[in-house]
C-alpha positions in Angstrom: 122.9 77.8 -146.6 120.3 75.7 -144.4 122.1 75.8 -141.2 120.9 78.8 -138.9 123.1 82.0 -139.0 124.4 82.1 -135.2 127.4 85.0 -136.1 127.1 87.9 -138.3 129.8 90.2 -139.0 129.4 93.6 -140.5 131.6 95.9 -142.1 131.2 99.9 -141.3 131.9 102.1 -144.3 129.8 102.2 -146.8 127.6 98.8 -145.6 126.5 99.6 -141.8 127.1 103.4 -142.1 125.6 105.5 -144.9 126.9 108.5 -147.3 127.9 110.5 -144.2 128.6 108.1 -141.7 126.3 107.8 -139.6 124.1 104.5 -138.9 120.3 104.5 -139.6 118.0 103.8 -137.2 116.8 100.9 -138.9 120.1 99.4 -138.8 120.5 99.7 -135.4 116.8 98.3 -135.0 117.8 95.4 -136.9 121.1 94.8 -135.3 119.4 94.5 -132.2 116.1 92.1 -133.2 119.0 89.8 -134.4 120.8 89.6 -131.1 117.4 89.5 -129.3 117.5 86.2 -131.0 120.5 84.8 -129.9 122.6 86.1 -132.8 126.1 87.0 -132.0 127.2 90.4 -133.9 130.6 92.0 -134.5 132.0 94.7 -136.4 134.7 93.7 -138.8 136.5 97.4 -140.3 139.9 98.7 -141.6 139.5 101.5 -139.0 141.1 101.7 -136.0 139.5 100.3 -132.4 138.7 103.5 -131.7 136.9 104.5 -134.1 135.0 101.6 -134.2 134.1 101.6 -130.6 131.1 104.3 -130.6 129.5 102.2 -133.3 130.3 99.3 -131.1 128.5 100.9 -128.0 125.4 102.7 -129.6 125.0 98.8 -130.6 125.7 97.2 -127.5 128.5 94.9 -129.1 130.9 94.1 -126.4 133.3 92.3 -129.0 135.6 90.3 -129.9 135.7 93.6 -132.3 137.5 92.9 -135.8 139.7 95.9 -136.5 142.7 97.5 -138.7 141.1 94.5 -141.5 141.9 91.7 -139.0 145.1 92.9 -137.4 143.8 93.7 -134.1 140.7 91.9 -132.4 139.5 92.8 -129.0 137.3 91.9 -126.5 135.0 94.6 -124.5 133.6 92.3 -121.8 136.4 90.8 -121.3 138.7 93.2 -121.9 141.3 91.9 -123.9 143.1 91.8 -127.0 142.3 88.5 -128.6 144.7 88.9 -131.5 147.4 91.6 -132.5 149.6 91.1 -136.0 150.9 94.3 -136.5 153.3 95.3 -140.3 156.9 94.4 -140.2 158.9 96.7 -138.8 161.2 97.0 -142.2 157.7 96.6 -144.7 156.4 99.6 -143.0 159.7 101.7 -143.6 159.5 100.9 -147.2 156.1 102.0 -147.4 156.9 105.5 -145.5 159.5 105.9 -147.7 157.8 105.2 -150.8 155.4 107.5 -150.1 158.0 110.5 -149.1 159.3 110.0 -152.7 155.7 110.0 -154.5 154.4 112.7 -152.2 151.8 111.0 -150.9 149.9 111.0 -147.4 151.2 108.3 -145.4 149.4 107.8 -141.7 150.9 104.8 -139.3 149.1 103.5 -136.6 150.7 102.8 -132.9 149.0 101.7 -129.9 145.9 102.7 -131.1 147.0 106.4 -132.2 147.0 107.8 -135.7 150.8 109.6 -136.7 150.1 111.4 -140.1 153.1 112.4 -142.5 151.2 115.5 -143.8 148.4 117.9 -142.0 146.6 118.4 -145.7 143.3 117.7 -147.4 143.8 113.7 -146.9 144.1 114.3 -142.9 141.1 116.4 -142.8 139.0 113.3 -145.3 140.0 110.6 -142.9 139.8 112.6 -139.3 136.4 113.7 -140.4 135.2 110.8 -141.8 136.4 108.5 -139.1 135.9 110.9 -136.3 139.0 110.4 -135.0 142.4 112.4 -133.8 145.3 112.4 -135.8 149.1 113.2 -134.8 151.1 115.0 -137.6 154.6 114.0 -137.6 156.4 114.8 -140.9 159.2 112.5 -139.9 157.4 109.2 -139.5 160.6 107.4 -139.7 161.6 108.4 -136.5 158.3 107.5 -135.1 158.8 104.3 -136.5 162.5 103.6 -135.1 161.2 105.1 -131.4 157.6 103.1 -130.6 158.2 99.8 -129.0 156.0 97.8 -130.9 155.4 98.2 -135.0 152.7 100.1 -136.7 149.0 97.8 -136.7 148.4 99.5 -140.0 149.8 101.7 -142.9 147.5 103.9 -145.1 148.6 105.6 -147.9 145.6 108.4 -149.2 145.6 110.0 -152.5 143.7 111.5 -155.2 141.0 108.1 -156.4 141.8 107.8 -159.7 145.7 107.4 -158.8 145.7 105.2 -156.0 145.1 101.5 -158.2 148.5 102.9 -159.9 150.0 103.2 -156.5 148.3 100.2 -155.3 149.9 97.7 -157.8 153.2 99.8 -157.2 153.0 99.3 -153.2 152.1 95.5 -154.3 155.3 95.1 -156.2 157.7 96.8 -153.4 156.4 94.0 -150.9 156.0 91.3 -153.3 153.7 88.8 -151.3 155.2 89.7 -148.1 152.8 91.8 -147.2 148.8 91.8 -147.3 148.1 95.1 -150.0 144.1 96.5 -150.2 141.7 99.0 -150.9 138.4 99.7 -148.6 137.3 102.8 -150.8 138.8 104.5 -154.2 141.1 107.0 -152.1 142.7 104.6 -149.5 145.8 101.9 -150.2 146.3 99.5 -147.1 149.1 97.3 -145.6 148.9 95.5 -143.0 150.7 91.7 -142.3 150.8 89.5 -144.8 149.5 87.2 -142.4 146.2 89.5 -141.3 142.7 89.4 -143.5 139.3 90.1 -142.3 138.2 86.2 -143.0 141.0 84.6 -140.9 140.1 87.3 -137.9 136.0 86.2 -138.7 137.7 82.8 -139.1 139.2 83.2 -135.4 136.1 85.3 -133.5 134.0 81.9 -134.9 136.1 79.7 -133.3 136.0 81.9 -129.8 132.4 81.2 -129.6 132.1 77.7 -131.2 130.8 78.6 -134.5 131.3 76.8 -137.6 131.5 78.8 -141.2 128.6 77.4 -142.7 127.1 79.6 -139.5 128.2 82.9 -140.4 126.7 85.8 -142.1 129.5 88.4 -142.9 128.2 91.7 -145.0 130.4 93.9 -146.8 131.0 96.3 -149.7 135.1 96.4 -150.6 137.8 94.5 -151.7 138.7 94.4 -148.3 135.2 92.4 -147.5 135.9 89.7 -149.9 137.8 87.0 -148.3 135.3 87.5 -145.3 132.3 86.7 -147.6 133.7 84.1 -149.4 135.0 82.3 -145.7 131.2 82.9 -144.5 128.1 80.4 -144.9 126.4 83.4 -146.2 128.1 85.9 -147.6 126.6 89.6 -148.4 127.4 91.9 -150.5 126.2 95.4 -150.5 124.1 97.1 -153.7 127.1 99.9 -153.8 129.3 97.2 -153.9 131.5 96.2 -157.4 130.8 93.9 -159.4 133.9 91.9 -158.4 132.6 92.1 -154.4 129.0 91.3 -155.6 130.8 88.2 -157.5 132.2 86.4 -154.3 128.4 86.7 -152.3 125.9 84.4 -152.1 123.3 87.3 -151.6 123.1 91.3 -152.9 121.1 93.4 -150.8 120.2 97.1 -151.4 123.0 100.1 -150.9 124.3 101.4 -147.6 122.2 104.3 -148.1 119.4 101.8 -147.9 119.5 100.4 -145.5 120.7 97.2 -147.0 122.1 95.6 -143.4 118.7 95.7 -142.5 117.5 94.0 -145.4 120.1 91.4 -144.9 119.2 91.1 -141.5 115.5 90.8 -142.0 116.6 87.7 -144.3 118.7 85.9 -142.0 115.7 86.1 -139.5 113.2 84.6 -142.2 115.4 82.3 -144.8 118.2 81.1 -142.4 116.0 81.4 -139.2 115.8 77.3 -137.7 
């Protein structure tokens, strides 16, 4: 971990945002003494670009943005998608399906829009939480056979305590051939088997010459961990399991304290040339 930290990546929920979702000043204080250094910062979230992107401008990040856990990563300044792997037409089918029969929320996303199977307690979580519009459409199905281009993303929402159940269930029906993950206790994600958020950290490194042993990624979820294990320094966040804290080289305090900052305020001192 001697080499200086030239990219850091940072995840949003639950590590840059707090309890409610909003970023702390300090945060955003320290986000910006580390690209006053010359530091290089992206986001890297399971949400969707645009809900990223007002984050991404109160920070001045102009990108490559890591979003949908890797799936989709673009560019602000340039504008332009950098990388797109969106589900498998027929994985994504399976999924809907599975959740019609379980009677579980199921929410697709298309060109950047959110289509939602049911307009219940789950819709209001996520459209509140993530600030974002959602279409209902009961019949995703026929939303999937009509878009020209596959879903980026399928999210299946339920009730925390039933959703590692449905996770291992959802991981059986795609049996390796698709990527399977959790970000927080009520969410269950799919996206490409080929998509992770440390091959799209991996690929924004390599856009601006970067070697891993130069990267600082921070993160709290299962989602986070092959980001932190692919980065020089990896950081997990105080809220984070035991299982995340495992796979990082460094444990700062919660999201609710500011821990990015903490992080931050190390890279500046311990990793600084």
């Amino acid at each position: 971990m001697s080499n200086r930290v030239k990219l850091i990546a940072i995840d949003l929920d639950y590590t840059l945002l707090d309890r409610r979702f909003e970023l702390s000043d300090r945060n955003k204080d320290a986000i910006a003494r580390a690209r006053d250094s010359g530091i290089i910062v992206t986001l890297a979230t399971g949400r969707m670009l645009v809900s990223a992107l007002p984050f991404a401008n109160a920070l001045g990040l102009r990108g490559p943005l890591i979003t949908y856990n890797g799936a989709y990563i673009r560019s602000l300044d340039p504008d332009r998608v950098l990388s797109h792997t969106p589900v498998e037409r027929a994985h994504a089918l399976e999924v809907i399906r599975f959740a019609a029969k379980e009677d579980l929320h199921c929410s697709i996303y298309i060109d950047d829009r959110l289509y939602m199977s049911k307009n219940g307690w789950e819709a209001r979580m996520y459209t509140t939480n993530c600030r974002v519009d959602g279409i209902y459409e009961p019949d995703l199905e026929s939303v999937l056979e009509k878009a020209d281009t596959p879903p980026t993303k399928v999210l299946l929402i339920g009730e925390a305590e039933r959703m590692p159940e449905v996770e291992q269930r959802l991981k059986g029906i795609v049996s390796g051939e698709a990527y399977v993950t959790s970000s927080v206790p009520e969410y269950v994600e799919m996206m490409n088997k080929n998509v992770s958020k440390g091959r799209a950290l991996a690929l924004v490194a390599d856009y601006f010459g970067v070697s891993s042993s130069e990267v600082m990624a921070i993160g709290d979820s299962y989602n986070d961990v092959d980001m932190l294990r692919y980065a020089g320094v990896g950081v997990a966040m105080g809220n984070s399991s035991d299982e995340v804290k495992s796979a990082a080289d460094l444990v700062v305090p919660s999201n609710d304290e500011h821990g990015v900052a903490v992080a931050i305020d190390t890279c500046l001192t311990e990793f600084a040339e």
